[in-house]
FIVO-325470 format. One record per residue (C-alpha): residue number from 0; residue in three letters; y, x, z. Coordinates in nm, 2 decimals, always signed. Layout:
N
   lofi   marnu        y        x        z
    NUM     ALA        Y        X        Z
...
***
This chain:
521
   lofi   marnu        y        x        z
      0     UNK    -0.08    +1.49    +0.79
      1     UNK    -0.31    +1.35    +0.56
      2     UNK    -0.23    +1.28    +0.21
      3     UNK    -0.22    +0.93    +0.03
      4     UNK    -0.16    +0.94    -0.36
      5     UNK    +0.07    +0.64    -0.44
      6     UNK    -0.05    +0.54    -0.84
      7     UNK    +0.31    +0.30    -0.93
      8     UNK    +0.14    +0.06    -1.24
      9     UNK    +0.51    -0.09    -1.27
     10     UNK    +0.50    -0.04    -1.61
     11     UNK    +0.18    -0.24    -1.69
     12     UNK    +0.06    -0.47    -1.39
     13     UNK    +0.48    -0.54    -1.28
     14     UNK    +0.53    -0.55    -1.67
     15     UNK    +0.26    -0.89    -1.69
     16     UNK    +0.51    -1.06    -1.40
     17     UNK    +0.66    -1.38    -1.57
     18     UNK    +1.02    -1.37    -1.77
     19     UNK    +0.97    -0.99    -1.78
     20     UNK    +0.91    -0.80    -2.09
     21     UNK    +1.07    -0.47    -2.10
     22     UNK    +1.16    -0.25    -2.40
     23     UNK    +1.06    +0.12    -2.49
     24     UNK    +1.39    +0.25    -2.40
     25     UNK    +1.33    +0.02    -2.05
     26     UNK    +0.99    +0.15    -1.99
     27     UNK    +1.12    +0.51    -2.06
     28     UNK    +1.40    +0.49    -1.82
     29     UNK    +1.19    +0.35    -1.54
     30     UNK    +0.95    +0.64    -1.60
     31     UNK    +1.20    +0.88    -1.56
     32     UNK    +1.31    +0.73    -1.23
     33     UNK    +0.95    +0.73    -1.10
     34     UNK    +0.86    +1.09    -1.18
     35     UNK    +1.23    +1.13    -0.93
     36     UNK    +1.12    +0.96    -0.65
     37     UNK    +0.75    +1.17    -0.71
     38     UNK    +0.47    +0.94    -0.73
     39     UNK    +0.14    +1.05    -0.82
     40     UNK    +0.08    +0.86    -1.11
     41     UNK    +0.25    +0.68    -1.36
     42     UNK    +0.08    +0.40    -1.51
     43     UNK    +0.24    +0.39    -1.86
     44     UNK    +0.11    +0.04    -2.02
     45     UNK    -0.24    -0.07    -2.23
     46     UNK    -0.19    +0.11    -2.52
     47     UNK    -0.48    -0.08    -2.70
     48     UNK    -0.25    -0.37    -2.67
     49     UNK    +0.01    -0.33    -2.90
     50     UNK    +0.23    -0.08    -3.08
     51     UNK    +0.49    -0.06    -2.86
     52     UNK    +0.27    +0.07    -2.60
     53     UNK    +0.16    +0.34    -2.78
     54     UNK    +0.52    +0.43    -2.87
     55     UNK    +0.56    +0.46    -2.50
     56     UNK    +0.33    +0.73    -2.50
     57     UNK    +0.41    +0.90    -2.76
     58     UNK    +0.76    +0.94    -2.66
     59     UNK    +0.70    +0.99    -2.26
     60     UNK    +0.51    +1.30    -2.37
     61     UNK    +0.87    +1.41    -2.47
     62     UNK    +0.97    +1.30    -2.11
     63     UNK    +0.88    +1.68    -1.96
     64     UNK    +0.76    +1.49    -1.60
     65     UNK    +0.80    +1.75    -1.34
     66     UNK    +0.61    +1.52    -1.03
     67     UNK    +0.39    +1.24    -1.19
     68     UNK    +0.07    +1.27    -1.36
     69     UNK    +0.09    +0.99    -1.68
     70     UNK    -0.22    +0.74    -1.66
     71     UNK    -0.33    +0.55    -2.00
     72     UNK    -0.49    +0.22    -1.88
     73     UNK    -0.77    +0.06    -2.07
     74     UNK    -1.12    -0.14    -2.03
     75     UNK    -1.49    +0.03    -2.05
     76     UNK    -1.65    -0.02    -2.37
     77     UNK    -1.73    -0.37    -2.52
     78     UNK    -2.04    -0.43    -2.52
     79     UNK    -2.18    -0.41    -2.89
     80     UNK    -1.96    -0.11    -2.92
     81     UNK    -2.01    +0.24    -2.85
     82     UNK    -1.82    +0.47    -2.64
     83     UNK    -1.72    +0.69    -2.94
     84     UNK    -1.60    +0.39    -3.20
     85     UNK    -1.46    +0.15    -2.91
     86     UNK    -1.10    +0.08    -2.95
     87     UNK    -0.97    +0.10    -2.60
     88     UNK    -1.13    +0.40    -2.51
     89     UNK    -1.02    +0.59    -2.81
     90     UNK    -0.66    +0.47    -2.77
     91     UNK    -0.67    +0.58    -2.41
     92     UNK    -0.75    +0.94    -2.57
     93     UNK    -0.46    +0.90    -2.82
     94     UNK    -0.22    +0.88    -2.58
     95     UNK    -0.29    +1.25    -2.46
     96     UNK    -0.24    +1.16    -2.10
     97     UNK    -0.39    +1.41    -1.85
     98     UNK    -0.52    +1.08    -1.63
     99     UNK    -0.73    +0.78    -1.72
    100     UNK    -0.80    +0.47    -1.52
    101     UNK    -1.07    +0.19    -1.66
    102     UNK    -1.10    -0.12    -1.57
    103     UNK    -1.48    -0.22    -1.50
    104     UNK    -1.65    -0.56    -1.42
    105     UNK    -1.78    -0.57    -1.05
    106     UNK    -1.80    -0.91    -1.02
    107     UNK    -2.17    -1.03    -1.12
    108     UNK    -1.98    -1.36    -1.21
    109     UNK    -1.76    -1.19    -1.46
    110     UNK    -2.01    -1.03    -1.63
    111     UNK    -2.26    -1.31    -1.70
    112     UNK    -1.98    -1.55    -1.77
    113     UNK    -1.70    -1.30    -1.92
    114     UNK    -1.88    -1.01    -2.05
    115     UNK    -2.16    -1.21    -2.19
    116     UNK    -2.40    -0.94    -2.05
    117     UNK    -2.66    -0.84    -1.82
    118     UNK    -2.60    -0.74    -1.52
    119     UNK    -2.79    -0.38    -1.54
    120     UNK    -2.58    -0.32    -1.90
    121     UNK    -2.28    -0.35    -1.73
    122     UNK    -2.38    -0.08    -1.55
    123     UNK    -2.45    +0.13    -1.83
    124     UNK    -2.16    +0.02    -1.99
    125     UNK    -1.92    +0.18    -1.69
    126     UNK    -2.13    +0.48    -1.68
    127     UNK    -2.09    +0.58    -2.02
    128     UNK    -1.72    +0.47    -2.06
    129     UNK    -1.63    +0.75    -1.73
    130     UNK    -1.87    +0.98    -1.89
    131     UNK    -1.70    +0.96    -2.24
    132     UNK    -1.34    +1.05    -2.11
    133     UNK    -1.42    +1.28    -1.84
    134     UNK    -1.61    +1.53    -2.11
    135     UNK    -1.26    +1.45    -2.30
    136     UNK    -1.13    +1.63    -2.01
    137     UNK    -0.95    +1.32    -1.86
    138     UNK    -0.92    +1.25    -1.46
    139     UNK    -1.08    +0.94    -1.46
    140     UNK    -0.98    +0.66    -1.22
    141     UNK    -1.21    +0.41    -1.19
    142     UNK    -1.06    -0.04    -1.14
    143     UNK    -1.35    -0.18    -1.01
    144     UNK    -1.21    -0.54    -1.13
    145     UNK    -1.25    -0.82    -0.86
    146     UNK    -1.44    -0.61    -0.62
    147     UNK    -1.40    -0.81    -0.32
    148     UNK    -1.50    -1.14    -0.47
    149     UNK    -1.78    -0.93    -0.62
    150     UNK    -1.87    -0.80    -0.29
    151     UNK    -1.86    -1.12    -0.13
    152     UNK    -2.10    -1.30    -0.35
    153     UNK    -2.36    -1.00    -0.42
    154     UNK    -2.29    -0.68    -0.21
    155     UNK    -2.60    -0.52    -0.36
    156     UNK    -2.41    -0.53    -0.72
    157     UNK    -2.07    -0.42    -0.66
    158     UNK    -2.20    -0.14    -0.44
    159     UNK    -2.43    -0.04    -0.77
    160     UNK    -2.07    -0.07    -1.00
    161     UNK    -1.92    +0.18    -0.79
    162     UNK    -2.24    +0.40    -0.78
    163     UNK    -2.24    +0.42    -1.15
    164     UNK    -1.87    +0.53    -1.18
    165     UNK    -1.93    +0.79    -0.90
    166     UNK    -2.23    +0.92    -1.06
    167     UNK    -2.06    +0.94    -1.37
    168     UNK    -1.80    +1.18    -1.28
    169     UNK    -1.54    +0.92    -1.15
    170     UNK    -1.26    +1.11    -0.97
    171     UNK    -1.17    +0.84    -0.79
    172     UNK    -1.27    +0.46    -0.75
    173     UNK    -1.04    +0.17    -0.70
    174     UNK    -1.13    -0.17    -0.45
    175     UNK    -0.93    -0.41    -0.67
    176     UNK    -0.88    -0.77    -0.50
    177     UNK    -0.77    -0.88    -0.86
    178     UNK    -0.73    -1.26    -0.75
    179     UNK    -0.51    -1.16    -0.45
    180     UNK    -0.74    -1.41    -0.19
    181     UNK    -0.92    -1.13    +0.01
    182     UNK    -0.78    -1.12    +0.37
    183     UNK    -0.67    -0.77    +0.57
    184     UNK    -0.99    -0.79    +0.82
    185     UNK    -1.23    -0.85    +0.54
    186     UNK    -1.04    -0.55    +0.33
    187     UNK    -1.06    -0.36    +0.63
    188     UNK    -1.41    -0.40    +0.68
    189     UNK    -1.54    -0.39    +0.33
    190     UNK    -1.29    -0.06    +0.24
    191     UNK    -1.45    +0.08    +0.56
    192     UNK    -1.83    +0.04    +0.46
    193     UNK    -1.76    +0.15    +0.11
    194     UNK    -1.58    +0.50    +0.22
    195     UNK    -1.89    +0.52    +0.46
    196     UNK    -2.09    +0.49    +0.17
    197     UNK    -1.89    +0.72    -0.09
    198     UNK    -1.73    +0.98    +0.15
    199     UNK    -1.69    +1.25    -0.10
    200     UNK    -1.50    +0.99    -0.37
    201     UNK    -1.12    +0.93    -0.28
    202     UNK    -1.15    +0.56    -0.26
    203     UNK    -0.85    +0.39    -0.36
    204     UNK    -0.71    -0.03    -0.30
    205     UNK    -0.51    -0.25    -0.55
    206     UNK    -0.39    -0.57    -0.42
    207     UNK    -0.25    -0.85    -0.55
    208     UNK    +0.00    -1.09    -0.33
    209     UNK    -0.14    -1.45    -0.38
    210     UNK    -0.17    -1.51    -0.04
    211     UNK    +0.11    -1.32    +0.08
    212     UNK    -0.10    -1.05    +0.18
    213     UNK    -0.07    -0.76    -0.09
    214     UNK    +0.09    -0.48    +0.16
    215     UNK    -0.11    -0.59    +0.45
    216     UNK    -0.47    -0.55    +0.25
    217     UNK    -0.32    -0.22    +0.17
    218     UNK    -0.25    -0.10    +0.50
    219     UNK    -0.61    -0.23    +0.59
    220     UNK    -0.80    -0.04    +0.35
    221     UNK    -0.58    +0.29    +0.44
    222     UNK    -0.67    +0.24    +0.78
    223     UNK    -1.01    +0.21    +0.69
    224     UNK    -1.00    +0.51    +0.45
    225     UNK    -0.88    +0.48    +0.15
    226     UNK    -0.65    +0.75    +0.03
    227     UNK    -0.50    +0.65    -0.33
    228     UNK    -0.30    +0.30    -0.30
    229     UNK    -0.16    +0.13    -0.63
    230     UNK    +0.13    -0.08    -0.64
    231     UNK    +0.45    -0.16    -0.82
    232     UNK    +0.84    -0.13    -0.75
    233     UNK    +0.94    -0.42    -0.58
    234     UNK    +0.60    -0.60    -0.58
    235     UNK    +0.63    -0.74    -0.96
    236     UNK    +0.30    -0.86    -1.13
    237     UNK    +0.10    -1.14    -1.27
    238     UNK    +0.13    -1.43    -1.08
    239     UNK    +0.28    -1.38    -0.72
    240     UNK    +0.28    -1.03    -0.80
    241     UNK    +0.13    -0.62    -0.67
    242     UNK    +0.13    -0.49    -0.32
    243     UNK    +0.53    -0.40    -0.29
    244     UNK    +0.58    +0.02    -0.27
    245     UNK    +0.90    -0.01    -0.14
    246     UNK    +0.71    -0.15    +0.16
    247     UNK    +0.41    +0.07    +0.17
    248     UNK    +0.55    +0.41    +0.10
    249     UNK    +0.81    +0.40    +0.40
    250     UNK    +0.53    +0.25    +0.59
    251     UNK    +0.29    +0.50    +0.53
    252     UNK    +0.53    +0.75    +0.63
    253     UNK    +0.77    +0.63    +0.92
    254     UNK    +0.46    +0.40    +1.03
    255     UNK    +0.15    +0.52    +1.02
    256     UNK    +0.20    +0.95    +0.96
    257     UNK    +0.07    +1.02    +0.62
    258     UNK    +0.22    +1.24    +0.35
    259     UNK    +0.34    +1.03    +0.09
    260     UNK    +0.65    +1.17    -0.06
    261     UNK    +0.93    +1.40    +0.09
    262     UNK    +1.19    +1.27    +0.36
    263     UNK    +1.40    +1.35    +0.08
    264     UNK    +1.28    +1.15    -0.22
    265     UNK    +1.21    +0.86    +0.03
    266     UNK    +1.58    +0.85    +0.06
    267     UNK    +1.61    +0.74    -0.30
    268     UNK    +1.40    +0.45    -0.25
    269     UNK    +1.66    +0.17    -0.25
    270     UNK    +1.81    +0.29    -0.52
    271     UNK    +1.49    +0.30    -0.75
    272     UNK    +1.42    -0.04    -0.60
    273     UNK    +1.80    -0.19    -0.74
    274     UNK    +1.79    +0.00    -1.07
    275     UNK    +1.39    -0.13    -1.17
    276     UNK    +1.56    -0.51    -1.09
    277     UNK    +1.86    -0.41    -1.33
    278     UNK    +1.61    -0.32    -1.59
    279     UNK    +1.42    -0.66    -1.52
    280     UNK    +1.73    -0.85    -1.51
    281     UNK    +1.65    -0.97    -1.19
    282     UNK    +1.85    -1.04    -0.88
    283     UNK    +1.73    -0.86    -0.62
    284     UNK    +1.57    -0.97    -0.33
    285     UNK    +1.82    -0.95    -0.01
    286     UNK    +1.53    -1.00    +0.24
    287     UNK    +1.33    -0.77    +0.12
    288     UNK    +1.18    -0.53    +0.46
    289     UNK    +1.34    -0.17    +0.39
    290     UNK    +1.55    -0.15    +0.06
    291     UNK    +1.70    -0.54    +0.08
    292     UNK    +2.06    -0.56    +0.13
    293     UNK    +1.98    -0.80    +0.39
    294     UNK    +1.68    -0.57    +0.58
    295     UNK    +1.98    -0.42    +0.79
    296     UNK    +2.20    -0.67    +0.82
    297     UNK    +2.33    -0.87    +1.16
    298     UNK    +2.50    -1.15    +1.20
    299     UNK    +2.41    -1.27    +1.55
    300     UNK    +2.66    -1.17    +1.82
    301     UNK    +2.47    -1.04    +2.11
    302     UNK    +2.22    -0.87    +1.86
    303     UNK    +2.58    -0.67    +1.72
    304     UNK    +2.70    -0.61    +2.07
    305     UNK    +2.35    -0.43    +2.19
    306     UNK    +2.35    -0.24    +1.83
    307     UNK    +2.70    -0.07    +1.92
    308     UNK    +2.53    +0.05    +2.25
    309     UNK    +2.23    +0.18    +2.10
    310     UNK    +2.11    +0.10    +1.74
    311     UNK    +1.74    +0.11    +1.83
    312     UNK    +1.78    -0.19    +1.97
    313     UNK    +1.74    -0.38    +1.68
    314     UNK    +1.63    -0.18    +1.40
    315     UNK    +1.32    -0.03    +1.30
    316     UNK    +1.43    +0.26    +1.14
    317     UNK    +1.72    +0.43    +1.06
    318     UNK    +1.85    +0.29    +0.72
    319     UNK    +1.97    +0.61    +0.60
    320     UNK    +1.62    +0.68    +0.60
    321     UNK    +1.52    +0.46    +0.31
    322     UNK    +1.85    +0.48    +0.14
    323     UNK    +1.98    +0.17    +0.28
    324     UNK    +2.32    +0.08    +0.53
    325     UNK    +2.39    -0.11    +0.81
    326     UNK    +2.58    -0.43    +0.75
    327     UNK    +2.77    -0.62    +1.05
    328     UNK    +2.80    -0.98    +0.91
    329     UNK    +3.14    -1.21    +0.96
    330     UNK    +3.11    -1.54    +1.05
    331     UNK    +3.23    -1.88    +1.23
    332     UNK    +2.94    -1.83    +1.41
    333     UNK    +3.04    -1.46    +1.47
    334     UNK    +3.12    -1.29    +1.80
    335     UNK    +3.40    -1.01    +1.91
    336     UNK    +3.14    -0.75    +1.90
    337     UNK    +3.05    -0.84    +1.47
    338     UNK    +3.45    -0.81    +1.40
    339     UNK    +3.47    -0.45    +1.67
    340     UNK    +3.19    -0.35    +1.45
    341     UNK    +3.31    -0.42    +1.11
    342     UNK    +3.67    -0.28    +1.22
    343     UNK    +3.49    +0.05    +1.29
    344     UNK    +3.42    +0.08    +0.94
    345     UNK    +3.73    +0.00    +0.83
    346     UNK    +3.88    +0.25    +1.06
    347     UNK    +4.13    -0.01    +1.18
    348     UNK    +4.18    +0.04    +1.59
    349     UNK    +3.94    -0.06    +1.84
    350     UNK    +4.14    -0.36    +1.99
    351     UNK    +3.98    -0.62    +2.13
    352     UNK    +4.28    -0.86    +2.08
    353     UNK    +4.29    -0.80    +1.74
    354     UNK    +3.95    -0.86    +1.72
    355     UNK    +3.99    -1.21    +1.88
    356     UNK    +4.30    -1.24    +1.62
    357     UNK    +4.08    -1.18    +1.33
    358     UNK    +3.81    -1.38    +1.46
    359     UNK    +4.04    -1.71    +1.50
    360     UNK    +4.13    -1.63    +1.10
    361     UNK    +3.81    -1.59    +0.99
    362     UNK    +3.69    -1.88    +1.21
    363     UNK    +4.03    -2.06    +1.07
    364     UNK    +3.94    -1.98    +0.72
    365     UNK    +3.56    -2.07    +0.70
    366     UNK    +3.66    -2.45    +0.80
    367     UNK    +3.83    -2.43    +0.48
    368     UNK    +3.51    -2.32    +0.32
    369     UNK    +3.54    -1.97    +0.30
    370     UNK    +3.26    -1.74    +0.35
    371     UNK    +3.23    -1.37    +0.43
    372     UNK    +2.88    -1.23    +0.48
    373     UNK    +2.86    -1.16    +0.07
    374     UNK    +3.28    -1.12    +0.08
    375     UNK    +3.28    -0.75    +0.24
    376     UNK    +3.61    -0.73    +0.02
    377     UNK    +3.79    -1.07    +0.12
    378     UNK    +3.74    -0.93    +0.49
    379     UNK    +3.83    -0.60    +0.44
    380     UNK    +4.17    -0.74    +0.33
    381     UNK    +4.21    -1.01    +0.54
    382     UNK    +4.17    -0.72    +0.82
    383     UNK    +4.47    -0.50    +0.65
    384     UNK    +4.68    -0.85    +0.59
    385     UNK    +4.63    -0.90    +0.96
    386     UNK    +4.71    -0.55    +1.05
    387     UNK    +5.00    -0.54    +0.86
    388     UNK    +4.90    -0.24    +0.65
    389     UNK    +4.82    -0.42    +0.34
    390     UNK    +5.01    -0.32    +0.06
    391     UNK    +4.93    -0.49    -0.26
    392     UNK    +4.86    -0.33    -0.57
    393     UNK    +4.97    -0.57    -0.81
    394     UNK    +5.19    -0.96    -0.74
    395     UNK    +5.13    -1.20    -0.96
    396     UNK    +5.36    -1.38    -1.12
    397     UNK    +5.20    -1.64    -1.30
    398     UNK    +4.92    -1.71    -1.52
    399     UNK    +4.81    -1.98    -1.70
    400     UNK    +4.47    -2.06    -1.88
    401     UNK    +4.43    -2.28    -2.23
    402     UNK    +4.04    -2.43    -2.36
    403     UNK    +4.04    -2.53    -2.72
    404     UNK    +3.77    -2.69    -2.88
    405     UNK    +3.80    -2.78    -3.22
    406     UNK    +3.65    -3.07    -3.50
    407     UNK    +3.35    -2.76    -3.57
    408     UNK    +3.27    -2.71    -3.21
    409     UNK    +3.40    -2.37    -3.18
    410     UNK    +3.55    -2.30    -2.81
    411     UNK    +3.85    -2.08    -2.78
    412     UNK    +3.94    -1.95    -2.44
    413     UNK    +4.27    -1.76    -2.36
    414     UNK    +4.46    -1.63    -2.03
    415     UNK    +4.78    -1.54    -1.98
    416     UNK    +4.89    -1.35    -1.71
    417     UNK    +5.21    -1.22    -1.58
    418     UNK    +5.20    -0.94    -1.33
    419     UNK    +5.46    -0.69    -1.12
    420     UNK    +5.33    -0.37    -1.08
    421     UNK    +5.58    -0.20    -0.88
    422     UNK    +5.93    -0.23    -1.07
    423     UNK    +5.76    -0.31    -1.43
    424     UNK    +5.61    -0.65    -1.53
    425     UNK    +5.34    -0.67    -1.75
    426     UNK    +5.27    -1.03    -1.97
    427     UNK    +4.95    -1.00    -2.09
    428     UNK    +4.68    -1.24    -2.31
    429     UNK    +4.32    -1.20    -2.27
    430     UNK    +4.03    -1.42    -2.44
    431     UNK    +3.72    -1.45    -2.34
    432     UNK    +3.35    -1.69    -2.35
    433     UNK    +3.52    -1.92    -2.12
    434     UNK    +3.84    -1.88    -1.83
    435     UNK    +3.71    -1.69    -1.59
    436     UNK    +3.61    -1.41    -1.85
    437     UNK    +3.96    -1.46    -2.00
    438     UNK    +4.12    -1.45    -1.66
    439     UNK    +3.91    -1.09    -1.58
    440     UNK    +4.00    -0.95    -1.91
    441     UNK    +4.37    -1.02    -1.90
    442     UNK    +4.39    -0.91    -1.54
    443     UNK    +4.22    -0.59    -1.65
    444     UNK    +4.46    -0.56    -1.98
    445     UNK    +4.72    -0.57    -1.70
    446     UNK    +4.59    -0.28    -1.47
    447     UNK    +4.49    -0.06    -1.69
    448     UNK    +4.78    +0.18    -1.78
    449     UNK    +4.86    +0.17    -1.41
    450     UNK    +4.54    +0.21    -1.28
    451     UNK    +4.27    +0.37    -1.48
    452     UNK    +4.00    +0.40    -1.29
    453     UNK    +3.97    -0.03    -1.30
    454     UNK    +3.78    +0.07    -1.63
    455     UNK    +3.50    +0.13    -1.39
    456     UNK    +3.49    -0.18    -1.22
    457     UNK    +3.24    -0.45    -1.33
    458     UNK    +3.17    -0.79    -1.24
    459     UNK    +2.77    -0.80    -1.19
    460     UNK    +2.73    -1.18    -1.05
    461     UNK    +2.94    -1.46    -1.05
    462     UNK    +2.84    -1.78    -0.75
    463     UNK    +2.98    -2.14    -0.76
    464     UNK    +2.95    -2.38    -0.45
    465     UNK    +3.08    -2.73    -0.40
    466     UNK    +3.22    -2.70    -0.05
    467     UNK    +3.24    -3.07    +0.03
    468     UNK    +3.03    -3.28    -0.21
    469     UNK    +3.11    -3.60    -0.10
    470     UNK    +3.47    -3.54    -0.25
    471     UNK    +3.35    -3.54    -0.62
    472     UNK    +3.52    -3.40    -0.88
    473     UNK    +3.83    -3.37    -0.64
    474     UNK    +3.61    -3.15    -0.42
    475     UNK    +3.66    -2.78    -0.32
    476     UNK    +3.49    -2.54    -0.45
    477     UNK    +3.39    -2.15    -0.32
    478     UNK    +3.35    -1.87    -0.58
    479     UNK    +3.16    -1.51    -0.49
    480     UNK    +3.20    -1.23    -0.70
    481     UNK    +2.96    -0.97    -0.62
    482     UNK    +3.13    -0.64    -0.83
    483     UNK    +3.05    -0.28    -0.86
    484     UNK    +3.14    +0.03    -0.98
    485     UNK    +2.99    +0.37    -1.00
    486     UNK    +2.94    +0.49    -0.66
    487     UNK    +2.96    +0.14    -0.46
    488     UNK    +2.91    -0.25    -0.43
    489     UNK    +3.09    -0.54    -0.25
    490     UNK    +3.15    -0.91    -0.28
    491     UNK    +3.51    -1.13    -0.29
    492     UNK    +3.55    -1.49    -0.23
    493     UNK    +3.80    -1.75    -0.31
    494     UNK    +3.78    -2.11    -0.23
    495     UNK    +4.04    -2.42    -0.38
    496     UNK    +4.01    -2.77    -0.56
    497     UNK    +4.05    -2.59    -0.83
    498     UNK    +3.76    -2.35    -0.98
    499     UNK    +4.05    -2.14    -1.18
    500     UNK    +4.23    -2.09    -0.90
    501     UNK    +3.91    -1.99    -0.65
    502     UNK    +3.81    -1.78    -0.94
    503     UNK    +4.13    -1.59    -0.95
    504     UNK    +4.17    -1.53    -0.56
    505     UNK    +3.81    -1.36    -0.60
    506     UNK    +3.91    -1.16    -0.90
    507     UNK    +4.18    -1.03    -0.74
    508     UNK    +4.03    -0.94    -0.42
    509     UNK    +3.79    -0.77    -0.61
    510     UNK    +4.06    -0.57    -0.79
    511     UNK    +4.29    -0.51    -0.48
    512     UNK    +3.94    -0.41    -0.25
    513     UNK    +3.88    -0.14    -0.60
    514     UNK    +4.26    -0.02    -0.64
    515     UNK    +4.25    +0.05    -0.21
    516     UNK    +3.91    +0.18    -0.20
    517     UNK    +4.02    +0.49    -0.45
    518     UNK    +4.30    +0.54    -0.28
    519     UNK    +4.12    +0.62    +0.02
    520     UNK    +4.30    +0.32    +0.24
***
């Protein structure tokens, strides 16, 4: 099997994606995840850019990476500077990484119009740039910058760009399509002619996704040579983002049979994909192929029926393979065979009258405007209620919600709630930012003494939808919860006129699904 280096610039391309600027403690604890799953090489950041770049190195050279090589990033030299007084190439060497990658025009455009230069002192400028840092001992990786435009409009040129990186001591060059407009046949062919061309230089692709085409120029220009592929976790970057190594590393592996990382550390991929959109403060993306919570998920009947016989049927892979589970959806528009499914999992018999009775419910229950696909929890429940082995943790017996706002504008939010636990009650207050947080943090004031481990649970999204519209302000509304806590993940719906009340129902199906779910029911 042929071996493909996969270079993750997460922390400096993904880093430049809009709304996203992460910290040093962020960019640390996404480093240490990478050099887990095993990539290559880490791109750490531009350190020439500011000081908390350079802090990044400083303190990832603490880090001890047992898998990744460390990368500094940076342009050749400017060009009234030398190599040995220019500012980006020096603070590439003062982050004392073992690996180097330098941006270098290839575009003739760029250069007359950006650079301000000739086209044959360009030349000498990326010559002497890979020179300086490779007799600094650095591996150098060469960004030939908007090569495929370049290549486009003068062949001749870019072809001399990347002769004068290889020449001078280049360990690898990179076919950047830095506008993202290049499609897959023209990567193909162009990747081809240059590995033809450079067949003793590992010749390596960066894509960018403007036209939705990031992964598939990738997989072009590996099937056309190239051997070192850059990317970033989940596809973040300037603009519409990098080619997406969630997608290309399972790819290359279960797809195509190269060597990318261990069966093992591929394993890990969903979870690296979920933690780097925690750290970005993103929602993740459910439709995303591979790691998505939606990339194994059915909902249509006949599809669910055919997977119970024999799960190739419709999936690609194995999810397990990626990290990633199976997920039978619940519907109105559901079949016997999604409930027999989802019942399997719950360990509840398999009866195909009590499928049809939960069906009806559930079919019952969404006219009302419930909805299950992101309620996991609600169903699990409604399956036990149905049953008749549901035994609730906790009955409430009232609670009751006040909103002050004072002359100054300050809001002050309180709950009250008055649970049975068993023989005791428990009358509790909880305050919070507005009635739902109060509601939660009474609730958990509550459970507590009873049930400790509910210090684990959190609430990690919080949906509102208005059921029927046409109603008003008298209309109902549906409320998902999407909760977690440290080893799992699941959603809990309520729906009523009122938002309190739908609020509640979720927040306590959340709490019942926890309370059951660590009691092994």
């Amino acid at each position: 099997m042929e071996k493909i280096n996969i270079y993750d610039t997460t922390l400096r391309d993904g880093m430049q994606s809009e709304g996203i600027s992460f910290s040093l403690e962020d960019k640390l604890a996404i480093a240490r995840c990478l050099d887990k799953l095993g990539v290559d090489y880490i791109e750490g950041g531009y350190s020439a850019s500011n000081q908390k770049e350079m802090e990044f190195f400083t303190e990832a050279g603490k880090l001890g990476l047992k898998n990744s090589k460390l990368a500094a990033f940076g342009n050749t030299r400017r060009a009234d500077a030398k190599v040995c007084d220019d500012v980006s190439l020096n603070a590439i060497l003062s982050c004392r990484t073992p690996a180097a990658t330098l941006v270098g025009k290839a575009w003739d455009m760029h250069v007359t119009d950006v650079l301000g230069c000739s086209l044959d002192e360009n030349l000498k400028i990326c010559a002497e740039s890979v020179k300086y840092l490779k007799k600094k001992g650095l591996e150098t990786i060469f960004d030939a910058e908007h090569f495929f435009d370049g290549f486009k409009g003068n062949p001749k040129y870019a072809i001399e760009v990347l002769s004068a990186a290889a020449q001078a001591g280049a360990d690898a060059i990179v076919l950047c399509d830095t506008n993202g407009g290049t499609m897959p046949h023209m990567v193909y062919e162009i990747t081809k002619s240059v590995c033809e061309k450079f067949g003793t230089i590992p010749i390596g692709i960066h894509t960018h996704n403007d036209c939705d085409c990031a992964t598939a120029d990738s997989l072009a220009a590996v099937r056309a040579g190239a051997r070192h592929v850059q990317g970033t976790i989940n596809g973040l970057g300037e603009r519409c983002g990098n080619a997406n190594l969630c997608t290309l590393i399972p790819t290359f592996a279960f797809k195509m049979g190269f060597s990318v990382l261990s069966k093992e550390k591929i394993k890990t991929l969903t979870e690296v994909s979920r933690f780097v959109f925690e750290i970005a403060n993103l929602a993740p993306i459910m439709n995303m192929p591979y790691v998505g919570e939606s990339a194994f998920a059915h909902k249509a009947g006949l599809h669910v029926d055919a997977l119970r016989k024999n799960k190739r049927t419709y999936e690609h892979i194995d999810p397990e393979a990626v990290g990633n589970a199976r997920r039978f959806l619940i519907s109105e528009l559901s079949g016997k065979s999604n409930v027999m499914a989802r019942l399997e999992k719950t360990k509840a018999p398999d009866d195909k009258k009590l499928a049809k009775k939960i069906l009806a419910r559930v079919q019952e229950l969404e006219s009302q405007g419930y909805q299950f696909e992101a309620a996991d929890a609600s169903f699990d429940l409604l399956v036990r209620k149905t049953l008749g082995t549901y035994k609730p943790a906790f009955k409430l017996v009232k609670y009751h919600v006040t909103v002050e706002k004072g002359a100054d504008g300050n809001l002050i939010t309180e709950a009250t709630v008055k649970l049975k636990v068993g023989g005791v009650t428990e009358h509790v207050v909880g305050e919070g930012d507005g009635p739902v947080n109060a509601l939660d943090a009474a609730l958990r004031k509550s459970l507590e003494n009873f049930y400790p481990c509910i210090k684990d649970l959190r609430l990690i999204d919080y949906k509102v939808r208005v059921v029927n519209a046409k109603e008003g302000t008298a209309a109902k509304v549906r409320v998902i919860i999407e909760s977690r806590d440290k080893n799992s993940l699941w959603g809990s719906v309520g729906v009523s006129e009122n938002i309190i009340e739908a609020s509640w129902q979720a927040l306590s199906d959340s709490m019942e699904y926890k309370l059951n779910k660590d009691k092994g029911l």
